[in-house]
C-alpha positions in Angstrom: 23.5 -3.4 7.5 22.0 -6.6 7.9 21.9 -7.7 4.1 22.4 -5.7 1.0 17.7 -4.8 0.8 18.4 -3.0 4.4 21.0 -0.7 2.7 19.5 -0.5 -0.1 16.2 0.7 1.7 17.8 2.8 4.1 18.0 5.8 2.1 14.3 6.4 2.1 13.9 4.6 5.5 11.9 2.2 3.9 10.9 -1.0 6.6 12.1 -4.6 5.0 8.8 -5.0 5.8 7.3 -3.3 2.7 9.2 -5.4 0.3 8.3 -8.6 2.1 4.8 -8.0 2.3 4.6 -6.7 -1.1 5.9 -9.9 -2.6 3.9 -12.3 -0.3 0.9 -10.4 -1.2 1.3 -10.9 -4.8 1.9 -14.7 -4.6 -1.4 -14.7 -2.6 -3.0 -13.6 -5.4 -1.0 -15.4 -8.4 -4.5 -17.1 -9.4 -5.9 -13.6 -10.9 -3.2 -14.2 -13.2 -3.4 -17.4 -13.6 -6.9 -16.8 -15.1 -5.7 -14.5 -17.2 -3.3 -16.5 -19.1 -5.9 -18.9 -19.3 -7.9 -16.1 -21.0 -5.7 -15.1 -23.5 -4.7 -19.3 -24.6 -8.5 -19.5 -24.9 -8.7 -16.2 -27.1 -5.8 -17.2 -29.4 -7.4 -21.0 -29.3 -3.5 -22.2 -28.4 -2.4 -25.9 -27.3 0.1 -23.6 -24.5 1.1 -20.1 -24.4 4.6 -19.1 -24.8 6.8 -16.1 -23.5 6.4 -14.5 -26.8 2.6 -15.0 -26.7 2.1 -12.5 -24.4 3.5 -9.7 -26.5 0.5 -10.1 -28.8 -2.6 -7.5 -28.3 -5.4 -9.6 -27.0 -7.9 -6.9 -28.3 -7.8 -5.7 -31.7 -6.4 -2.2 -31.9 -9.6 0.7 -31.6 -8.8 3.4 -33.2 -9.9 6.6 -31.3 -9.2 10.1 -33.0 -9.0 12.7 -30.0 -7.7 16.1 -30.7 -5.5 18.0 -28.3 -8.3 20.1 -27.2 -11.1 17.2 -26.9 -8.0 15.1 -24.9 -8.4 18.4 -22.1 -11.8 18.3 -22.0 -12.1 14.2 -21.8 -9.1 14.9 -18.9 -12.0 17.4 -17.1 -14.6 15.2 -16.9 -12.5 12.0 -16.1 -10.6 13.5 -13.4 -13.4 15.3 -11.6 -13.3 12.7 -8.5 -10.2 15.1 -7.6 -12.0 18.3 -7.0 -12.2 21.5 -8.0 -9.0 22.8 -6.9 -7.4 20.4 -8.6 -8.9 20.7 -11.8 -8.7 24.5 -11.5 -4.8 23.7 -10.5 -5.1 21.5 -14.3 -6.6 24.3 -16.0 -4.0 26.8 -15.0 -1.3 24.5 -16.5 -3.3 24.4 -20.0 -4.0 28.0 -20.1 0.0 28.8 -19.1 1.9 27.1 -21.7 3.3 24.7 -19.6 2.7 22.0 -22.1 4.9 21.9 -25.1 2.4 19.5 -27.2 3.1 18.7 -31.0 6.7 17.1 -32.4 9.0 19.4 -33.6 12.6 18.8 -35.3 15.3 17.0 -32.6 12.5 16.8 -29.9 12.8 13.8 -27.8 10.5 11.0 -28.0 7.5 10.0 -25.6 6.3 12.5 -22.6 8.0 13.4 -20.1 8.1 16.1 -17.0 10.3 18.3 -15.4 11.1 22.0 -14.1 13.3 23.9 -11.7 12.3 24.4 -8.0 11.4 28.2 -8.7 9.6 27.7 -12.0 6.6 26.2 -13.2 6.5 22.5 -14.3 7.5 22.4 -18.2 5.6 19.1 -19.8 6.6 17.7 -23.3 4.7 16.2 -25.1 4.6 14.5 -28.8 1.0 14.5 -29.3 -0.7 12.8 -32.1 -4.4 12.5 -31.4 -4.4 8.9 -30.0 -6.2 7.8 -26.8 -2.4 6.6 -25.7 -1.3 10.4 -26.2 -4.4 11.7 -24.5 -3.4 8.9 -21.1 0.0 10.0 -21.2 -1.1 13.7 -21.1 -2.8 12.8 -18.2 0.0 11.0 -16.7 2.2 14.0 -17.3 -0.1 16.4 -15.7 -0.3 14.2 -13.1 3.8 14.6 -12.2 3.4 18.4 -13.2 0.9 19.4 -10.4 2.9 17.0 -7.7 6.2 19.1 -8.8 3.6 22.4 -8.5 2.2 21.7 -5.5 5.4 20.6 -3.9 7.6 23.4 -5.0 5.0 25.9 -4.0 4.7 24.3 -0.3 8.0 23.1 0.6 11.4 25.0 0.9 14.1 23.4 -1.6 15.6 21.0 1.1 12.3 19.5 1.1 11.0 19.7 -2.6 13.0 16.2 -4.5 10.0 14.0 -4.5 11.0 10.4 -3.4 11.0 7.6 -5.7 9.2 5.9 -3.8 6.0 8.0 -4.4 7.2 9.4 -7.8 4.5 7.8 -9.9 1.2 7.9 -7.4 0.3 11.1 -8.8 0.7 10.2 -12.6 -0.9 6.8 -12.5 -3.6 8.0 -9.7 -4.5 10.2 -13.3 -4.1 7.5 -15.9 -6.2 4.8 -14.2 -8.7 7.3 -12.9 -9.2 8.3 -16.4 -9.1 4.6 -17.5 -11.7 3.8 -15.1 -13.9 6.5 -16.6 -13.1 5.6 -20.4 -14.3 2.3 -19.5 -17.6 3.0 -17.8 -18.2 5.5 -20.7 -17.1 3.3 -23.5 -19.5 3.7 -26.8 -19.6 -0.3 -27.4 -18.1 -3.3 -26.8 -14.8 -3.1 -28.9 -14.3 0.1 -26.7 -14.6 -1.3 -23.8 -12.5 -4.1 -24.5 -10.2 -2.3 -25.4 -9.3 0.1 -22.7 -10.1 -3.2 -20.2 -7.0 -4.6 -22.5 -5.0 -1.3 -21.4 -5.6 -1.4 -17.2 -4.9 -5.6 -17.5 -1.7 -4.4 -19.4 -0.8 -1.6 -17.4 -1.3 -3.9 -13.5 0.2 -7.2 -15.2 3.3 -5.1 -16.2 3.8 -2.9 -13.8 2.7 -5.4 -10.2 2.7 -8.8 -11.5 6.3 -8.3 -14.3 8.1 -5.8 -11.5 7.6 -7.9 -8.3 8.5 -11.4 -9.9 11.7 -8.8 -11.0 12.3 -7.9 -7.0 11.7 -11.4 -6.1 14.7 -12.9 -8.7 16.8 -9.7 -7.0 16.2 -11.1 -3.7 16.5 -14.3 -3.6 20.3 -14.2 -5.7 21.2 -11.2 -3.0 20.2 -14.5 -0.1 22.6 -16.6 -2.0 25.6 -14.3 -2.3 24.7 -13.3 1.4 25.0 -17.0 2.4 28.3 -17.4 0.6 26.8 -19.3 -2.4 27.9 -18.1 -5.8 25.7 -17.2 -8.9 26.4 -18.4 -12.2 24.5 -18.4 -16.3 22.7 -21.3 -15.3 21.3 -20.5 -11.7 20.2 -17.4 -12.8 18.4 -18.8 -15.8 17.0 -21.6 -13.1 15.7 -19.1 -10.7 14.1 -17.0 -13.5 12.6 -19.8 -15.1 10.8 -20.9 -12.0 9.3 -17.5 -11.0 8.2 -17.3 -14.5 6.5 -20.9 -14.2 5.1 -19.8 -10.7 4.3 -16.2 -11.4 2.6 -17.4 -14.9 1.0 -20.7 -14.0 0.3 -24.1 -15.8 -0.6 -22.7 -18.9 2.8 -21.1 -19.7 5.5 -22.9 -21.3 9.1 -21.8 -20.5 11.0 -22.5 -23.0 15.1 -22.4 -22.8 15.6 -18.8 -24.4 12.5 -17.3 -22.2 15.0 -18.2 -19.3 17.0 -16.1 -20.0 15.3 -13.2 -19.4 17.2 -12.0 -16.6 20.0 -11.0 -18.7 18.3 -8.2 -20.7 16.7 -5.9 -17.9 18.7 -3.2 -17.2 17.1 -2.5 -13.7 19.3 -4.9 -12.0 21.9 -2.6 -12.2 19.9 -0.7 -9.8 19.6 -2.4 -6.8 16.3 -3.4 -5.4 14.7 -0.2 -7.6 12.0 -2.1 -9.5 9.9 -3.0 -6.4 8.6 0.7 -6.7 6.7 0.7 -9.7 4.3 -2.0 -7.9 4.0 -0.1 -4.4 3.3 3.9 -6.1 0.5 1.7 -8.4 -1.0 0.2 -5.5 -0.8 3.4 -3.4 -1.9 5.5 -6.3 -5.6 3.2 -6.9 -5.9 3.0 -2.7 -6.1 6.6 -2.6 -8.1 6.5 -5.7 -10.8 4.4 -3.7 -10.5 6.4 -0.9 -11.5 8.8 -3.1 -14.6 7.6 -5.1 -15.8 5.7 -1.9 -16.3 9.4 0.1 -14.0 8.5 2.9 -13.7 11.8 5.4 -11.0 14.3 4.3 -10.1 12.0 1.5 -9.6 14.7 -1.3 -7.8 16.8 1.0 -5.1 14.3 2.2 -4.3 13.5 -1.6 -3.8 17.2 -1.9 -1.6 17.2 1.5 0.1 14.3 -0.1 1.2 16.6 -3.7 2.4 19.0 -1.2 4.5 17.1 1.1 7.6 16.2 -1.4 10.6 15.4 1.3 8.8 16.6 4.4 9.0 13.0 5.7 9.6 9.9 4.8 7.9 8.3 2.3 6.0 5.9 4.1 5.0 8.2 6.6 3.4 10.3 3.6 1.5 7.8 2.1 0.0 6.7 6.1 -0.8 10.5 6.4 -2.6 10.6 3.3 -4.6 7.5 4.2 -2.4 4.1 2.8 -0.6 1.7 5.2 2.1 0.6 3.6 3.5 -1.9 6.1 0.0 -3.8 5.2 -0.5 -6.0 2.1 -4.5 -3.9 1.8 -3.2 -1.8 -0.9 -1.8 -4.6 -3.1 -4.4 -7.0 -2.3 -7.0 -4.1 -3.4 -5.2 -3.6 -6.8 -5.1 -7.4 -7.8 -8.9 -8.1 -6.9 -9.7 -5.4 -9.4 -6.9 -6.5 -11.6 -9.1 -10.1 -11.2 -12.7 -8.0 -11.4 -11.0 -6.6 -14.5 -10.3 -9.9 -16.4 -13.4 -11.4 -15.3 -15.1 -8.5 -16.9 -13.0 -8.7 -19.9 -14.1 -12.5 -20.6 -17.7 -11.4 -20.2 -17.8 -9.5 -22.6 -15.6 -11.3 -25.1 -18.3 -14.3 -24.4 -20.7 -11.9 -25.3 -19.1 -10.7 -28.8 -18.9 -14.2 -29.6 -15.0 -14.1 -29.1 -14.9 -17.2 -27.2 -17.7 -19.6 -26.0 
């Protein structure tokens, strides 16, 4: 290989391409971002914003009480953009026990997805009647019927689903179901807070993972080129990303550039890139979608079926995404920027900020 991002792409046969556009994209559209941190030193009323700064909620915390029951029918009507086979697909899952919901004794925590190539999927769930527990039902359903659809369509050779397109189907449901919790919010404090939730949700998962792939790549260039790493140019490179990724408006102080040393993903080569792509594949067949282009519905289905038919990339072109093309990301961060914009808007109208 060529340099250690080749090898470590080769396995899903995965152009260089795709990780070179995805992180010249985002830097093309660092101002979204920019205007965001800007938003939230404005909303705190702060002389600069520090690392730490951005770990506080910008919205105050809604409190939402949504049963187990209401959480399926809210997941009906919010994912009805999908069809009716779909939803039908959905409603077999609820009405088959593949869903274990409540906590019990020794029960891991969180939601999670799994099941064996000749059984259905198995969801678990610790469900407590939050709008976080009804998204991550939705998120979970969303891996469930990918595993169903695959499993029933593809022979076993064919039915691991890639990595690479792992989470499309689980945050195609979450932000489809965001989209529609916004639009149908009761009032403002609603609103803002499941805006607060998508901003989180892109800034962490684009914006936080490809600053990530982009301190991966450039210390892999400097090994490559014979020049050694050490504490220090590690903390340099990470505090610069941070200062470009962040803009002027951040402040990185010494222990914020340290950063690198506490994510765990680095131990996994060039991994973290693929958070951003399945998000920015997920929401471009998600406008696909709600836009009415021909066949759209049915090459997302194609998509849940195709597992390890082909290569990833060649999956995501069938069902309608280029992934050799920046489109997809570029789509996501103009709403990410639509989304902050709207976000200020309405905090100027609550009398939040002037």
């Amino acid at each position: 290989y060529n340099s250690s991002l080749e090898a470590s792409l080769s396995g899903e046969n995965i152009p260089g391409v795709v990780y070179d556009s995805l992180i010249q994209a985002v830097n093309n559209n660092l101002p979204y971002l920019h205007q965001y941190i800007a938003l939230r030193k404005k909303v705190f009323k702060l002389d600069q914003v520090k690392i730490y700064d951005l770990y506080v909620p910008l919205v105050a915390d809604y409190t939402l009480v949504i049963p187990y029951e209401k959480a399926q029918e809210m997941l009906f009507e919010g994912l009805k953009p999908l069809g009716d086979e779909y939803l039908n697909m959905m409603k077999t899952g609820f009405e088959n026990r593949w869903i274990d919901v409540y906590e019990t004794k020794n029960k891991a925590t969180g939601g999670y997805s799994w099941g064996a190539y000749d059984t259905h999927p198995y969801v678990l769930m610790n469900y407590d009647d939050t709008a976080d527990s009804m998204l991550t039902l939705a998120h979970e359903m969303g891996h469930a019927l990918n595993f169903y659809y695959t499993n029933s369509t593809q022979k076993y050779v064919n039915s691991p689903i890639p990595i690479f397109t792992a989470e499309v189907a689980s945050t195609m449901n979450e932000n489809l179901m965001l989209d529609y919790l916004i639009q149908q919010a009761k009032n403002d404090d609603e609103k803002l807070y499941f805006l607060d939730k998508m901003i989180e949700n892109i800034r962490g998962t684009v914006y936080n993972q490809v600053m990530y792939s982009e301190f991966e790549q450039t210390i892999y260039e400097r090994v490559e080129k014979g020049e050694a790493l050490s504490y220090n140019s590690l903390s340099e490179i990470w505090k610069s990303l941070l200062e470009k990724y962040y803009g002027p408006d951040l402040v990185v102080e010494e222990m914020a550039s340290r950063g690198w040393s506490r994510i765990p993903h680095f131990y996994m080569n060039f991994y973290v890139f693929k958070y951003a792509t399945s998000l920015a594949a997920s929401n471009e067949l998600l406008n696909n979608i709600v836009t009415g282009q021909p066949d759209a519905i049915e090459k997302y289905l194609n998509f849940l079926k195709a597992g390890s038919s082909d290569y990833p990339v060649e999956v995501l072109k069938a069902a309608g995404v280029d992934m050799l093309s920046s489109q997809a990301i570029d789509n996501l961060l103009k709403k990410f920027g639509n989304l902050v914009s709207e976000m200020e808007e309405t905090l100027k109208k609550k009398g939040v900020i002037e």
